[in-house]
C-alpha positions, 0 to 999 in steps of 0.5 A: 938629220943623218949627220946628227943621228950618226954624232949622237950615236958615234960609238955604234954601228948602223945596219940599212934596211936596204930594198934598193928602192929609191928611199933605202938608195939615197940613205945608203950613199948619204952614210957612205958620204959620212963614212968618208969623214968618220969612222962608222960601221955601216952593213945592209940587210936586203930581204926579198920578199919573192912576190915579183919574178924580178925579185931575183934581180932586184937582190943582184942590183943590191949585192952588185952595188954593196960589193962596188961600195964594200958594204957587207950586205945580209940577203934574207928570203921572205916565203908567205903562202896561201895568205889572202888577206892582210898581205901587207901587215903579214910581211912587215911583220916577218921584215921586222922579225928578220931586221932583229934576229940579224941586229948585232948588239951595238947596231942600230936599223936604220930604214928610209922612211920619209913624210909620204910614208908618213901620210901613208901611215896616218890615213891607214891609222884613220882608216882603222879608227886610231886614237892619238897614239895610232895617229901619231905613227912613226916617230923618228927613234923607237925601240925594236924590242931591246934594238933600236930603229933610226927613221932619219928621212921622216922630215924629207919628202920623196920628191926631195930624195929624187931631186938628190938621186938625180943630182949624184945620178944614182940608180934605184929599183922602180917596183911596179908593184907599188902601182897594184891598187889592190894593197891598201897602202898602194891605193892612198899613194897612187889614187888618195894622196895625188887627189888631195894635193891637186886639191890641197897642195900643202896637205902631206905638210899638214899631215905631217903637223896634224901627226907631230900634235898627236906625237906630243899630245901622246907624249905629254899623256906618257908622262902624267901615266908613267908617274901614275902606272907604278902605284899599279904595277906590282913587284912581279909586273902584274897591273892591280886593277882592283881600285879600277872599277871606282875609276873612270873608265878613260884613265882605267883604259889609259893604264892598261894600254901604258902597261902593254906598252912595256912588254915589248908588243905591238900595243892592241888597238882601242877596240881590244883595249876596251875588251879588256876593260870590261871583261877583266875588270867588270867579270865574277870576282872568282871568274877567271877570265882569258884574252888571247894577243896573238902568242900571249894572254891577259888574265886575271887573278886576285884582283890583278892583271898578268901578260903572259906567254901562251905555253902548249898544253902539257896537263896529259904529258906523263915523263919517266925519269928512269934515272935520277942520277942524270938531270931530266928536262922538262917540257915547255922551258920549265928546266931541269930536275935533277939531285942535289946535295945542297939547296931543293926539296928533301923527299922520301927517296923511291924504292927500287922497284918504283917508277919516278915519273912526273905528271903536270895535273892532277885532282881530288883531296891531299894531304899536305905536310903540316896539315892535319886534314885533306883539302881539294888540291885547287884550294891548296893551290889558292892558299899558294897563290899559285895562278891557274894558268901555272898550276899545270906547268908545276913538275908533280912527282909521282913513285908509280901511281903514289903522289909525292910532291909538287916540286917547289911548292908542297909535299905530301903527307905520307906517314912513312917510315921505311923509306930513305930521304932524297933532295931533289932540285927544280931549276926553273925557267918559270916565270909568272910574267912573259919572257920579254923575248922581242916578236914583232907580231 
């Protein structure tokens, strides 16, 4: 597998997922075995993860056995305090955040996962009540944000890893920590697993079978919802759900859940995915219902759906652009603004003794340029299809306590005649969907 994986990928590079362990061990002497006959770039990555007082050690076995082989090796520390449940889940998720931040760009991860990983996985995934997607665990080649990761060992037992460590007497860490039943993952290995073999000897077989089924089943049920999500998805990313509610509510769920499975996310579970169905599709048609994943949000507007990136509340923050000559940034990544002599917003330029300052939230009627009445600034924001949630990240522009514009989207009728005009730019990082920047969490 090892061999094939490397001729597939002969123009990159490859970075171990190198604990020391038995399984990391044993993938990192076969590479050093290929490298010996091919060109390829091999580095290691070790991470401690300073929950055991032999972890220090562990780390100096890793660089000992890098230098002697002249493998680059990245050492990362893992700190997690005061955590006391889901310790597991928690450190997976910074290993794999590490594992990315530290992938050069032509590199591919490659971990040493196995089939008793793989059986781990399943029962975890039963445990929690997974569907087929769940059920199907790890594959062999999936994406780790825009990176890939290579799992060459997930058709290969652990004993078949031991019986080759032995046969080329190579040295390996023994956690004793793998042994401590209080982690779930620890408790199906040590007292679940050995049960169900003594009883059923071909049972991690089978459990790598039943697992490979539900990667098809998945697989096949991709395929008919890809060629169906694009009659959905709109041209800035937003799933329209407004057909849903004359849709069954399996193929409705089904859609969400292939929508999420392009932002880059760990998909959420059927649990929340149901939520999801039945806030968003079945709540008020002026309601605007929210669903919070982690550092991002689903919500609705106009009969769509947006994922979106949580962004710290800014509807009270008053800045002073004392002067206009150098750009100002704004808060939250929204950019710049600054003068130009080309493209933006032409306004009425400020007085001398006016301060320029910019707001992010304001209320009550205005009238806009065009427009002979006054309307609520809620409802001029409807007729701009600007969603609630980006309505007070829109820089507004104020002359002391006088409105002026929101920059980019409308300006203020002022009647005016004693003052000069100004172009003012908004270089903007807003975007209306998230920003596609890979977190693991």
């Amino acid at each position: 597998m090892i061999e094939k994986i490397i001729q597939e990928n002969i123009n990159k590079s490859f970075l171990i997922a190198y604990s020391g362990g038995l399984d990391s061990t044993v993938l990192l002497y076969k590479l050093l075995k290929i490298k010996k006959k091919k060109n390829i770039q091999i580095r290691a990555i070790h991470i401690n993860h300073n929950l055991n007082p032999l972890s220090i050690k562990w780390t100096k076995h890793c660089q000992k056995i890098c230098i002697i082989n002249q493998i680059p090796l990245i050492i990362k520390n893992i700190q997690i305090k005061n955590i006391i449940s889901n310790i597991e889940e928690k450190l997976r998720i910074q290993r794999y955040n590490i594992f990315y931040k530290n992938l050069l760009h032509n590199e591919i991860l490659l971990t040493g996962h196995h089939v008793n990983d793989q059986c781990e996985t399943f029962i975890l995934s039963l445990k929690r009540g997974s569907g087929p997607t769940g059920l199907s665990c790890m594959s062999v080649k999936t994406s780790l944000g825009r990176k890939t990761i290579i799992r060459p060992f997930l058709n290969v037992t652990k004993k078949e890893l031991e019986l080759w460590a032995k046969k080329n007497q190579l040295t390996w860490i023994e956690d004793i920590s793998n042994f401590q039943i209080n982690y779930d993952r620890n408790f199906i290995r040590t007292k679940i697993i050995p049960v169900f073999e003594q009883r059923w000897p071909y049972f991690i077989n089978n459990c790598l079978r039943t697992i490979k089924i539900c990667q098809k089943e998945t697989k096949l049920l991709n395929y008919f919802l890809r060629k169906k999500i694009f009659y959905f998805i709109k041209f800035n990313d937003c799933l329209n759900i407004q057909k849903f509610k004359n849709m069954k509510e399996d193929m409705c769920t089904a859609l969400i859940r292939y929508w999420l499975s392009f932002k880059k996310i760990k998909i959420p579970s059927y649990k929340s995915i149901q939520y999801i169905y039945k806030q968003m599709v079945f709540s008020r048609q002026d309601a605007n219902p929210k669903i919070i994943l982690k550092n991002y949000e689903i919500r609705r507007y106009q009969s769509s759906l947006y994922f979106v990136k949580t962004q710290p509340n800014i509807q009270n923050k008053l800045l002073f652009w004392h002067n206009p000559k150098k750009t100002l940034k704004l808060p939250n990544y929204l950019g710049y603004l600054k003068l130009s002599l080309y493209g933006g917003n032409q306004l009425p330029a400020p007085k001398n003794n006016e301060l320029i300052n910019i707001r992010f939230q304001y209320e009550g009627k205005i009238l806009i340029l065009g427009r002979d009445q006054k309307r609520q600034i809620k409802k001029i924001w409807q007729e701009k299809k600007i969603p609630p949630w980006l309505r007070n990240q829109i820089p507004l522009l104020f002359y002391n306590n006088l409105f002026i514009a929101a920059i980019g989207v409308f300006v203020i009728n002022l009647d005016i005649t004693d003052r000069n005009y100004w172009t003012v730019s908004w270089e903007s990082h807003l975007e209306l969907s998230h920003d596609n920047i890979f977190n693991f969490y």
